[in-house]
KEVOKOL-631310 format. One record per atom (N, C-alpha, C): residue number from 1; residue in three letters; atom name; z, x, y negated. Coordinates in steps of 0.02 Angstrom, whole numbers, plus 50000, padded with zeros to 5 digits. Each point is the difference from the previous one (the first is absolute). Example, Ala and Ser with C-alpha at 12.3 -4.5 7.8 and 13.67 -1.06 7.14 Angstrom:
KEVOKOL-631310
<1, "ALA", "N", <50390, 50660, 50284>>;
<1, "ALA", "CA", <50000, 49955, 49941>>;
<1, "ALA", "C", <50000, 50045, 49940>>;
<2, "SER", "N", <49964, 49982, 49947>>;
<2, "SER", "CA", <50003, 50042, 49941>>;
<2, "SER", "C", <50037, 49961, 49945>>;
***
This chain:
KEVOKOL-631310
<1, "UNK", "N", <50247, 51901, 44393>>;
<1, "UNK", "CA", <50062, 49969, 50021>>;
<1, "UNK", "C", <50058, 50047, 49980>>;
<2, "UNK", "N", <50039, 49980, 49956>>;
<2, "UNK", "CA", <50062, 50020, 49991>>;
<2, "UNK", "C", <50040, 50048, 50063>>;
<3, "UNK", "N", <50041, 50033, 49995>>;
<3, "UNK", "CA", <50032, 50026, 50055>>;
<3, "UNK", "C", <50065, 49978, 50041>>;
<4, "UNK", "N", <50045, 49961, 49941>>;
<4, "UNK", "CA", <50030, 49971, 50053>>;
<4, "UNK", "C", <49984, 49944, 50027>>;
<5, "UNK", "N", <49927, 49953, 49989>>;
<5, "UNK", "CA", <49961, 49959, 50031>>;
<5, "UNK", "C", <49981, 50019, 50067>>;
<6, "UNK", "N", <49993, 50041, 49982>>;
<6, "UNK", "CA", <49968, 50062, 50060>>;
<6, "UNK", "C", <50059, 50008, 50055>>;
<7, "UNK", "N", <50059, 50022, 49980>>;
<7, "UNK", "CA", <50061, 50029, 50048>>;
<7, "UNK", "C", <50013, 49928, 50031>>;
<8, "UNK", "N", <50005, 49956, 49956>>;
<8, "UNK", "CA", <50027, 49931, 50007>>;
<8, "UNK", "C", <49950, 49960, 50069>>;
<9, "UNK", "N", <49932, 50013, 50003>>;
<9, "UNK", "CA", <49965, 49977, 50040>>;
<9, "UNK", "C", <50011, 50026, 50054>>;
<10, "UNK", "N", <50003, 50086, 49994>>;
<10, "UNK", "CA", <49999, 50028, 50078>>;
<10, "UNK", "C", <50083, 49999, 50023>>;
<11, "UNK", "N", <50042, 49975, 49962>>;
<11, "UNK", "CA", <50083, 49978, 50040>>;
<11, "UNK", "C", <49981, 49942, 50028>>;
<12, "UNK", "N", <49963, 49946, 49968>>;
<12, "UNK", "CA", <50008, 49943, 50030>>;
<12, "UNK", "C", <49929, 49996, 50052>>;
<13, "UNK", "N", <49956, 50049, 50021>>;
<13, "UNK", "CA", <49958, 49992, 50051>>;
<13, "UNK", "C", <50049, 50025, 50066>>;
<14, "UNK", "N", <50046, 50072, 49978>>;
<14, "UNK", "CA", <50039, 50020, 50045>>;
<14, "UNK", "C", <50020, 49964, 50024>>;
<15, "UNK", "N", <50055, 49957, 49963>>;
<15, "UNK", "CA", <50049, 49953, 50027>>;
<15, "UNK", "C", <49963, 49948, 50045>>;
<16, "UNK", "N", <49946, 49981, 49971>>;
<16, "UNK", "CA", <49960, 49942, 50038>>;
<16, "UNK", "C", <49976, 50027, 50065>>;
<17, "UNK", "N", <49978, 50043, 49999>>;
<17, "UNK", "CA", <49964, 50030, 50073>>;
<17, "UNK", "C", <50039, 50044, 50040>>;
<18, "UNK", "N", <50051, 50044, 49989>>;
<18, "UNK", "CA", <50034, 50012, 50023>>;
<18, "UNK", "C", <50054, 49960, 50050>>;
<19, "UNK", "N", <50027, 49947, 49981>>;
<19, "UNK", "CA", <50020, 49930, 50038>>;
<19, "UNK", "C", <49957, 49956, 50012>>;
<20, "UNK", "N", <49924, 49991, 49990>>;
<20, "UNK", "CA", <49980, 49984, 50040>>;
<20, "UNK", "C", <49988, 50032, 50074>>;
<21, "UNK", "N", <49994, 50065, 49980>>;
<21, "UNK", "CA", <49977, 50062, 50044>>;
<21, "UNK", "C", <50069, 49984, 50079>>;
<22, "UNK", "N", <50052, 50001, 49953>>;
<22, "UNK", "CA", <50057, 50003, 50058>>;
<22, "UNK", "C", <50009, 49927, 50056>>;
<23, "UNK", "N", <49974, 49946, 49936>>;
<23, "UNK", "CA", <49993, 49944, 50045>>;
<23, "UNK", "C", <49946, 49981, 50038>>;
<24, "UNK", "N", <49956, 50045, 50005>>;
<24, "UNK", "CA", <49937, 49994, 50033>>;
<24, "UNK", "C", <50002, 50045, 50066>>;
<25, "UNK", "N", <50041, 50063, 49988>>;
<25, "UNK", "CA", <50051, 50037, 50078>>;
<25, "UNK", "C", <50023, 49965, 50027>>;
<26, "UNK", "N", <50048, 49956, 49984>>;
<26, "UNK", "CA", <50045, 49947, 50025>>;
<26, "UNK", "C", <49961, 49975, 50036>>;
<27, "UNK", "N", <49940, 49951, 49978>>;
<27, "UNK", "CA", <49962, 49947, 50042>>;
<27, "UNK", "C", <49969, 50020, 50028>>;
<28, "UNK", "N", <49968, 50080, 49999>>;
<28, "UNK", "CA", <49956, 50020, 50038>>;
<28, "UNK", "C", <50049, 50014, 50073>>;
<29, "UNK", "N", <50043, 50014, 49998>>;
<29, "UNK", "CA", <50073, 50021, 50073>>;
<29, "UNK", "C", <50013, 49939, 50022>>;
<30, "UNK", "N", <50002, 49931, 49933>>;
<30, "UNK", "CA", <50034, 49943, 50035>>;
<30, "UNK", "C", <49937, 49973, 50066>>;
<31, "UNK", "N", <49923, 50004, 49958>>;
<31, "UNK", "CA", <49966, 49978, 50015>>;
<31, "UNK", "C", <49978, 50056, 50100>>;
<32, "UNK", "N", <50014, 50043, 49994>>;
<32, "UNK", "CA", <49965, 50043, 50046>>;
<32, "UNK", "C", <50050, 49977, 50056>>;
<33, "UNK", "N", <50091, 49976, 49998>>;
<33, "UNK", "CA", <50033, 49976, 50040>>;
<33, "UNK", "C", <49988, 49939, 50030>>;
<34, "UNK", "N", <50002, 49959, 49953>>;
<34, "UNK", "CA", <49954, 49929, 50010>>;
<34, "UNK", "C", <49939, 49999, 50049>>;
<35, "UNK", "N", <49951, 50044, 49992>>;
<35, "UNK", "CA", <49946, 50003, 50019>>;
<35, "UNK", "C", <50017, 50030, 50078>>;
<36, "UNK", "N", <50010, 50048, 50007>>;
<36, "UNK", "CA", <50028, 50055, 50069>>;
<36, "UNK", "C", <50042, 49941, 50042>>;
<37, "UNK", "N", <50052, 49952, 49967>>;
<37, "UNK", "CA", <50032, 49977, 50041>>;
<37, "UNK", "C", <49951, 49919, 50034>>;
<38, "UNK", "N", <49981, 49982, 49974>>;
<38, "UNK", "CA", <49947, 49951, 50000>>;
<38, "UNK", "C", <49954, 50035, 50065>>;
<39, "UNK", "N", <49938, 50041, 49984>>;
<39, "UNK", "CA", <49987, 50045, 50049>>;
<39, "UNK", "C", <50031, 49998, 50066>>;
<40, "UNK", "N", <50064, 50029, 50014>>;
<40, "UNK", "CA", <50053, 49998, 50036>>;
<40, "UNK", "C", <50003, 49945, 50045>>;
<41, "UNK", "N", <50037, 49944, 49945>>;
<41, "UNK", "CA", <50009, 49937, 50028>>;
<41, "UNK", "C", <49926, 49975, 50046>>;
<42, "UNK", "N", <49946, 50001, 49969>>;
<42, "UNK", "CA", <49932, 49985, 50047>>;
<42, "UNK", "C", <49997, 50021, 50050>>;
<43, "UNK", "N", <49996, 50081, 50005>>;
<43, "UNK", "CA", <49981, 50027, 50049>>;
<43, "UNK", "C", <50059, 49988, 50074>>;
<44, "UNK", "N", <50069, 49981, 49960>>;
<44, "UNK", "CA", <50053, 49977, 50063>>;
<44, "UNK", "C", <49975, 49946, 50025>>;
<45, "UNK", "N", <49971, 49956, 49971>>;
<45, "UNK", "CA", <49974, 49916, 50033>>;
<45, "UNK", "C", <49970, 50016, 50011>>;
<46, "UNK", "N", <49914, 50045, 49991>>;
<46, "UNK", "CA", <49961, 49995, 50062>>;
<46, "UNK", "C", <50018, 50049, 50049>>;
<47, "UNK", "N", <50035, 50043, 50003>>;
<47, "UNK", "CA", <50010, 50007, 50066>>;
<47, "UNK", "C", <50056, 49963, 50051>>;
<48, "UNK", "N", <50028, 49958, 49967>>;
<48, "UNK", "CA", <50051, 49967, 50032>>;
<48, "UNK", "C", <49931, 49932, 50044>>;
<49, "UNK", "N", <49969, 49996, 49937>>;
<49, "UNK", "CA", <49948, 49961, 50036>>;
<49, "UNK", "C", <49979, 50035, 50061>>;
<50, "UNK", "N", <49961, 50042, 49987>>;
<50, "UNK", "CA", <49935, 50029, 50045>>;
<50, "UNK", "C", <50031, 50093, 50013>>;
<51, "UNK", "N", <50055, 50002, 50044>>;
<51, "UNK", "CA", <50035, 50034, 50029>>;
<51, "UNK", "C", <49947, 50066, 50014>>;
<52, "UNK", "N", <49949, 49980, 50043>>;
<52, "UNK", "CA", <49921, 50056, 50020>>;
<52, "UNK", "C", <49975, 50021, 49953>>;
<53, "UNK", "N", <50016, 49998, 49921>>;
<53, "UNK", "CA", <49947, 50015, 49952>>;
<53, "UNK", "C", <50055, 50033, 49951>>;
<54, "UNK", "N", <50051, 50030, 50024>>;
<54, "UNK", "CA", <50050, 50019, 49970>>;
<54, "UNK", "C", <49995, 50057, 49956>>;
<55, "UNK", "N", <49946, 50060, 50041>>;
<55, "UNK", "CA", <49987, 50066, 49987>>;
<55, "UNK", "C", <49944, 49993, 49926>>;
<56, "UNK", "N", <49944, 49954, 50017>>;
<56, "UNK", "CA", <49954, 49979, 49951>>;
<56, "UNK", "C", <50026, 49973, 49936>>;
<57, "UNK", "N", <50070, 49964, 50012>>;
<57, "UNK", "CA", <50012, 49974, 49925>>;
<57, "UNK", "C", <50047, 50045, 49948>>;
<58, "UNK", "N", <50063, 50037, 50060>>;
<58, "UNK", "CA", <50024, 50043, 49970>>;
<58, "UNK", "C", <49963, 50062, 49953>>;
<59, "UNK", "N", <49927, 50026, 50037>>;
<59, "UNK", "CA", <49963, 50043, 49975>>;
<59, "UNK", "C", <49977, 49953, 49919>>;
<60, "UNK", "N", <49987, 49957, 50007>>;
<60, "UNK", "CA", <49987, 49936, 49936>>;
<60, "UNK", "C", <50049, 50007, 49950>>;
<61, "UNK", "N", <50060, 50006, 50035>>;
<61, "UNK", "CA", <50074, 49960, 49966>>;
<61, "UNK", "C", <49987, 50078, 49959>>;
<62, "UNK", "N", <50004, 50047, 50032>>;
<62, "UNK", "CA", <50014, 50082, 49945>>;
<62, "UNK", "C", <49960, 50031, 49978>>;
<63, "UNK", "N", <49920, 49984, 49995>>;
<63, "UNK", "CA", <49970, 49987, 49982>>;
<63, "UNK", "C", <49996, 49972, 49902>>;
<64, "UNK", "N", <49998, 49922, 50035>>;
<64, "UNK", "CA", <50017, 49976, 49920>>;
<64, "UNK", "C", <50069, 50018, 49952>>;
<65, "UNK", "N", <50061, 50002, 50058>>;
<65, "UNK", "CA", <50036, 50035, 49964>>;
<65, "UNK", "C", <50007, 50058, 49954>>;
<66, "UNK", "N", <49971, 50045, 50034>>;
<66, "UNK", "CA", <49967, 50078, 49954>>;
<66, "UNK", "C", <49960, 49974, 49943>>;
<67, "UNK", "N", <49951, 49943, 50014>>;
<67, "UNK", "CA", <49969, 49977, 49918>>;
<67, "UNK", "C", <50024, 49988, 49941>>;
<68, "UNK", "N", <50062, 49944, 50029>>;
<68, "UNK", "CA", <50053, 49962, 49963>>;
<68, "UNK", "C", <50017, 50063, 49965>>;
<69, "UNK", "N", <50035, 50053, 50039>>;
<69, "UNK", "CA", <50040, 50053, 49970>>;
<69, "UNK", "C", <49973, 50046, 49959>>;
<70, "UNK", "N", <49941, 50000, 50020>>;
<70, "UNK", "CA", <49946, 50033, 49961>>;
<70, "UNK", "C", <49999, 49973, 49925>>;
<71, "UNK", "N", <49980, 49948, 49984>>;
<71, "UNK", "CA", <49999, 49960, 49962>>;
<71, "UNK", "C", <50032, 50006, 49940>>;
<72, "UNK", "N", <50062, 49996, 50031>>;
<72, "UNK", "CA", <50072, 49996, 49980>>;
<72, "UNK", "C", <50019, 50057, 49953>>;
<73, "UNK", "N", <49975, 50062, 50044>>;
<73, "UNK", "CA", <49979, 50066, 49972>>;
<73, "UNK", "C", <49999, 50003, 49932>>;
<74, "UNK", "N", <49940, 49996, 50007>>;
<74, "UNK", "CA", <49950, 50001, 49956>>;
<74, "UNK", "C", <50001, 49970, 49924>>;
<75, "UNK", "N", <50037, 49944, 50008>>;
<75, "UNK", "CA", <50029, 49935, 49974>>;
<75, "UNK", "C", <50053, 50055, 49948>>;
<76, "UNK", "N", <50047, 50019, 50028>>;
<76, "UNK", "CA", <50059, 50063, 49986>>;
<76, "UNK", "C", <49964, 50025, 49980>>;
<77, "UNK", "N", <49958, 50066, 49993>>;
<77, "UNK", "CA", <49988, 50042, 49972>>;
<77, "UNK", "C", <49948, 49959, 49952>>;
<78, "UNK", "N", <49994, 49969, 49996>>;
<78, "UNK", "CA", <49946, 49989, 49922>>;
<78, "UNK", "C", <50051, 49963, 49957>>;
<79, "UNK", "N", <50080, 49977, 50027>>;
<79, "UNK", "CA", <50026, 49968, 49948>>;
<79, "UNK", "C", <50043, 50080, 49964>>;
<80, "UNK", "N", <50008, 50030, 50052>>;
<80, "UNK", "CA", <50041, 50082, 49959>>;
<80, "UNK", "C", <49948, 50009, 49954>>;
<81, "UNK", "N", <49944, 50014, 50027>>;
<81, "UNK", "CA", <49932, 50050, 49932>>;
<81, "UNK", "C", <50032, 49954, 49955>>;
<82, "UNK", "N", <49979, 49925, 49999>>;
<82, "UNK", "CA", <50017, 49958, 49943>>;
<82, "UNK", "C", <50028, 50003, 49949>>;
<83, "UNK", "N", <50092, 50023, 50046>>;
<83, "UNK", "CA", <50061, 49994, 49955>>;
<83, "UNK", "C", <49985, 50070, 49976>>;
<84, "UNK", "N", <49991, 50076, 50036>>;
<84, "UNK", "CA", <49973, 50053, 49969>>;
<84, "UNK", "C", <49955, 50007, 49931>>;
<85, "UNK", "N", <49950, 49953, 49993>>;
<85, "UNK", "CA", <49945, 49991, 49954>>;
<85, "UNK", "C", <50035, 49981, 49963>>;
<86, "UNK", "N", <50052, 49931, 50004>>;
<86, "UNK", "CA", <50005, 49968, 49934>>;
<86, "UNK", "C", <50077, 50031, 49982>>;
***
């Protein structure tokens, strides 16, 4: 392979993965808010429901929340290596 075939491929993998990389941060934050607030919203209705079981769901509610966020994490740091790599 020629060399500026060569330069020419790895600008346009950059460009490609690199913005994908940044738009995949994005959704991974949009998505972890979405998710946490959802979470949230549940755990307010059942205890608005079932007032006695308040302690049990909150432990639930932050719980899955830490997953979500976890997730989310994780999500972030494999889109940086990404944009790093490419």
């Amino acid at each position: 392979m020629k060399l500026m075939t060569r330069v020419a491929l790895m600008a346009f993998l950059f460009l490609m993965f690199g913005g994908l990389a940044g738009i995949g941060m994005g959704l991974a934050a949009i998505g972890a808010g979405i998710g946490i607030g959802l979470i949230g919203h549940s755990a307010l209705a059942g205890i608005a429901r079932q007032p006695e079981q308040a302690g049990a769901i909150r432990g639930t509610m932050i719980l899955m929340a830490a997953l979500v966020e976890g997730v989310a994490l994780i999500a972030v740091v494999f889109c940086l290596v990404l944009s790093f790599i490419a």
